[in-house]
N, C-alpha and C positions, 0 to 999 in steps of 0.2 A: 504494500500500500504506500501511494506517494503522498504524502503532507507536504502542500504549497501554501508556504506562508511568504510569500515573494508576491505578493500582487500591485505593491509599488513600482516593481520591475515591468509587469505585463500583467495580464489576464484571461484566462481559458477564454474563449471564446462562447457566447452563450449559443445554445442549440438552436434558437429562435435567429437570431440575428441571421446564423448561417443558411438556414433555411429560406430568410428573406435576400440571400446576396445568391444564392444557385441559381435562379433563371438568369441573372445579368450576368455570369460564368458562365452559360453553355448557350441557352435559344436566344433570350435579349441581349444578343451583341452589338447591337446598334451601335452607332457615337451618336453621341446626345447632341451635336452640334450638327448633326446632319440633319436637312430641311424634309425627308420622306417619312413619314409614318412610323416606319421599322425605327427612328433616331429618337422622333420627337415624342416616340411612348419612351422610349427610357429619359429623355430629360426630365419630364414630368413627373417621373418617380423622382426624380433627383431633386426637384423644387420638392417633393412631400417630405423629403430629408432634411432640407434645409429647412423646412415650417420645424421638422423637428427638434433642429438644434437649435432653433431660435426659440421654441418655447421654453427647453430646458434651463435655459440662462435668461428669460426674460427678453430678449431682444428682437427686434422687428427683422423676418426673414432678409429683405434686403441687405443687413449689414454685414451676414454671413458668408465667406467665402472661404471656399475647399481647398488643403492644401496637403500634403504629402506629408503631415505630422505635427507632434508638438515644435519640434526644431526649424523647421520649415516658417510654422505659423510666428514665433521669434525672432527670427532673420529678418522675415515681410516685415514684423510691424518694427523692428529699430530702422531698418534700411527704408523703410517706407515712410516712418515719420519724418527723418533727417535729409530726405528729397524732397519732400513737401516743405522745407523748413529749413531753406538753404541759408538764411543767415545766424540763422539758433544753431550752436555746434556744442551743445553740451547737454550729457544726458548724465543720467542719476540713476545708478542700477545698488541693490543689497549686496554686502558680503560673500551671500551664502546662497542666491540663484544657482541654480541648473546650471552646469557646462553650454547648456543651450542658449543661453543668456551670458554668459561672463565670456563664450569666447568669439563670438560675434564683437561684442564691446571692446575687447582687446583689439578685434580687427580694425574698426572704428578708428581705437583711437593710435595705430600706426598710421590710418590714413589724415589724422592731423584732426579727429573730433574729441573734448575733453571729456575723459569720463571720470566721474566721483564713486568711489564706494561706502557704502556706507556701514557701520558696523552692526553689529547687536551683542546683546549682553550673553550672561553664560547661559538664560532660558531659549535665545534664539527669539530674541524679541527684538527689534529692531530701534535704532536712538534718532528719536522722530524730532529733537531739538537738533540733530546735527543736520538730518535731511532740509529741516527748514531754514538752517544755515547756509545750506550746500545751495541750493537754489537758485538763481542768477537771471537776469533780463533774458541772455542768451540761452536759457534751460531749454533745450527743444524737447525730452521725454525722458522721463520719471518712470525706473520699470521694478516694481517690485512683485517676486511669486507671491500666491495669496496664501498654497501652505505647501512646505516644507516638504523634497521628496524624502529625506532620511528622517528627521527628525517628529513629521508630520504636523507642528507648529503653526498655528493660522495667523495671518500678518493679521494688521489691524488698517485694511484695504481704505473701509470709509474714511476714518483721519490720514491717512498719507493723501488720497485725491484728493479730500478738501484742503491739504497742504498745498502739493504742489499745482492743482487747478488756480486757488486765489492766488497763484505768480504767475499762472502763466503757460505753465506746463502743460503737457498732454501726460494721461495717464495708462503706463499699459500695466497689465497683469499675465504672468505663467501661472495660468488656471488648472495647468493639467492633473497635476496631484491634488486636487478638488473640483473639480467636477465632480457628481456622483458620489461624495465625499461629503458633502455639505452643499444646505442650499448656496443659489449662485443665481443675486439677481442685478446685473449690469448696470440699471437706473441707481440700486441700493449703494453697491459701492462706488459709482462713481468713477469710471474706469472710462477710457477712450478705445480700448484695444483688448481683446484677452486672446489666449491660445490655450487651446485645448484638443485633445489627444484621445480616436477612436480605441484602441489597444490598452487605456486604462478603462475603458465602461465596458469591457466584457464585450467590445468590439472587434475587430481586426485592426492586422497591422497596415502602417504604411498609409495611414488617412487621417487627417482631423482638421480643423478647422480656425480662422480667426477673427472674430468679429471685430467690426472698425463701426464704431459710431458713424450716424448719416454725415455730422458737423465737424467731423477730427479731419482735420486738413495731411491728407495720404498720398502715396503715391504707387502704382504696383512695380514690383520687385522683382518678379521673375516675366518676364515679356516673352512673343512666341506666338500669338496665337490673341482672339477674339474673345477665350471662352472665360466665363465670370464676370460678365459683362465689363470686360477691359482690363479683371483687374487681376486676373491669373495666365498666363499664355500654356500652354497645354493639354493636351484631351484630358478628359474626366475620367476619373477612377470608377465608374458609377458601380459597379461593385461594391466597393470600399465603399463610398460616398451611402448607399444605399443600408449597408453592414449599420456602418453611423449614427444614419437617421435614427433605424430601428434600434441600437442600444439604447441611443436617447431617449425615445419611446419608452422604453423599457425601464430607464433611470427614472423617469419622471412618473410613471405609475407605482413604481415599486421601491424606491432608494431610502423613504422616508420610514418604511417600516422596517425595513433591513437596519439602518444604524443604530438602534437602542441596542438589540441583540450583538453587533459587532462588538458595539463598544464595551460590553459587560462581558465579552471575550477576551477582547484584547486588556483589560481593567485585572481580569481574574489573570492571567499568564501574567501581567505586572506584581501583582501580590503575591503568587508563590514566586515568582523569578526573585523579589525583594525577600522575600521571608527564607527560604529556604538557602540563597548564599548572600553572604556577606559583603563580599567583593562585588557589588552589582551598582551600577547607577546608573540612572533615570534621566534620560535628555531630555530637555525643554518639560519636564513632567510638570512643570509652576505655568507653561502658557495652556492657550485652549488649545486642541488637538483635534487635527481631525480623527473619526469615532476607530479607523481600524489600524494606527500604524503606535507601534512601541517600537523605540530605538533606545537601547541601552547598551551598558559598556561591563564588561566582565576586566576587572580589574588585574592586569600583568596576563592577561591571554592573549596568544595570536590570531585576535578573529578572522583571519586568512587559512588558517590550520582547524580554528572549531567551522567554521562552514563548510568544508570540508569533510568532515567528519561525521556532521549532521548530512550531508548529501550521501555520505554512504552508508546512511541510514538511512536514507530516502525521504529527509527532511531538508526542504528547497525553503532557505533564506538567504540573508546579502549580509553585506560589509559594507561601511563608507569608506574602507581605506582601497588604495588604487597603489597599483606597486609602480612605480617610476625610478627608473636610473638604477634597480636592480635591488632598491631597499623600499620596505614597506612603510610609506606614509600616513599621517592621517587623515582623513578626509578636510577636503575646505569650508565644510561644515562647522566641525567640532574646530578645528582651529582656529575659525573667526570669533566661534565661541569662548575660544579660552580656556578648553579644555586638557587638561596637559598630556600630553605626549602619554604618560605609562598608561594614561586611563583611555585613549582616544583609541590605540593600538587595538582595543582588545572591541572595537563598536560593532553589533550586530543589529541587523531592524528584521522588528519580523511585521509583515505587514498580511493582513487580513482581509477576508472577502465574506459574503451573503453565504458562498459555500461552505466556510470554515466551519468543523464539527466539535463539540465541548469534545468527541472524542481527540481527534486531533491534536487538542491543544494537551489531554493528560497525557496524551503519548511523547510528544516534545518535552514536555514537563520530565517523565522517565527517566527518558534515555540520557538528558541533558546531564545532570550529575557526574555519571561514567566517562563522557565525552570530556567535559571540564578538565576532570583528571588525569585524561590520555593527553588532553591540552599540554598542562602543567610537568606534566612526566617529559615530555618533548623539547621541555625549556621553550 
């Protein structure tokens, strides 16, 4: 039996979704840009997708447009604000964003754009008097995630846009580690931009989407082509696009009564993980969370060696640490936090889904103790 506690990474794919993306994989081959019958019945599916992404985050179909992922939909909206917004050359991103966020910005700012980082404390909360410091006439876009892919951490979305809106700024958000996670209503926070990602809602890979306010001054990023009404050049995934819709569908009927259950999983795996070893600590455990991700730290362990371990037990979770240059790091998470090296070394997340069984989690629970040990025996 496999226990996937990895759904921060991806997500099985729901049987439903898949069921709705098989005619547009084998009979509805159409392209959707094509003016006959055979084209113009799958665009029309494609619009009933994008009603759907647009109800699930509150926003008016029009503003959504398809794009090959979370990464994709982050490129568009920094490269698309700061074309729109040729004499604003400064933007304002978190510490602790996505690789899909900090290395886009790095590219930026070899091309000659300032970028500010901004810190957070050891809960992974963000220091909202430095952001309103950081600020400037030339701020062209303010991007901060809304929650945390390791730590699972919820930014505090509505005061950063009423921040950086009254100067000036445009507001985007990496939505993709909440979606589906927590409501998400566009008008609510306050956001000019979000991204978000079919393969975290029990979608498929390689699709999701980024909505751009009617009034956020944009420009499109990837050119080619007519399709997205100007503002994506490429054929349509409609597959994927269609996968999408229908997760969304499926979040927005069902997501609200799935998170009490998540959370009182993920809450109990925190209580014995705390009670039973000593050596354990709790990231961001003082901010809100979203309801299904625990990221914690096994004190002097190689959590490169225990995920491992756990995988040959047939238990699937992750690490923030990334090995570079041949030595094991720790993640830019834990390190903006201030977490010190012996303790960051050892971070595991286990992140949870609607699927997760109370059996599951007392099996992880088990085996975990022995595994520790074989840890520690290992140096």
């Amino acid at each position: 039996m496999m226990i996937y506690l990895d759904n921060n990474a991806t997500t099985r794919l729901d049987p439903r979704v898949l069921d709705a993306m098989l005619p547009y994989l084998t009979d509805q081959f159409g392209n959707p840009s094509s003016l006959h019958h055979f084209g113009s019945s799958v665009a029309a599916a494609i619009e009933e997708a994008r009603s759907a992404v647009a109800r699930l985050i509150a926003a008016r179909d029009s503003e959504i447009i398809f794009t090959s992922g979370g990464t994709e939909s982050n490129n568009t909206a920094l490269h698309g604000v700061l074309a729109a917004r040729p004499n604003k050359r400064h933007v304002v991103i978190s510490a602790v964003e996505h690789h899909a966020i900090l290395e886009p910005a790095d590219a930026l700012a070899r091309s000659g754009v300032d970028v500010t980082r901004i810190g957070v404390d050891r809960q992974g909360r963000p220091d909202l008097a430095a952001l309103e410091a950081a600020i400037r006439p030339d701020t062209a876009l303010v991007s901060f995630m809304l929650a945390n892919n390791e730590t699972g951490a919820i930014f505090p979305l509505r005061e950063i846009s009423r921040i950086a809106r009254s100067r000036g700024a445009l507001v985007h958000t990496d939505a993709v580690n909440a979606v589906g996670k927590m409501r998400v209503n566009v008008d609510e926070l306050g956001v000019d931009l979000l991204s978000l990602s079919a393969h975290k809602l029990h979608g498929p890979k390689g699709v999701g989407a980024l909505y751009v306010r009617r009034t956020a001054p944009w420009r499109p990023f990837i050119l080619g082509g007519p399709q997205e009404r100007q503002r994506r050049g490429g054929t349509l995934n409609a597959a994927g696009i269609i996968g999408l819709g229908r997760a969304c569908e499926l979040m927005q009927a069902e997501q609200e009564s799935h998170w009490p259950r998540i959370a009182a999983l993920r809450d109990r795996l925190q209580r014995e993980l705390t009670s039973r070893f000593h050596a354990v600590h709790v990231m961001a455990g003082e901010s809100p969370l979203v309801p299904n991700t625990l990221c914690v730290c096994f004190d002097g362990v190689s959590a490169e060696a225990l995920v491992m371990l756990l995988s040959e037990n047939s238990i699937c979770v992750s690490s923030g640490a990334a090995c570079a240059s041949g030595s094991l790091e720790p993640s830019h998470v834990l390190q903006a936090m201030g977490i010190e090296p012996h303790i960051a070394q050892g971070q595991v997340r286990f992140s949870l889904s609607h699927e997760t069984t109370d059996e599951e989690i007392d099996h992880a629970l088990n085996v975990l103790p022995a595994l520790l040990q074989k840890v520690a025996a290992l140096g």
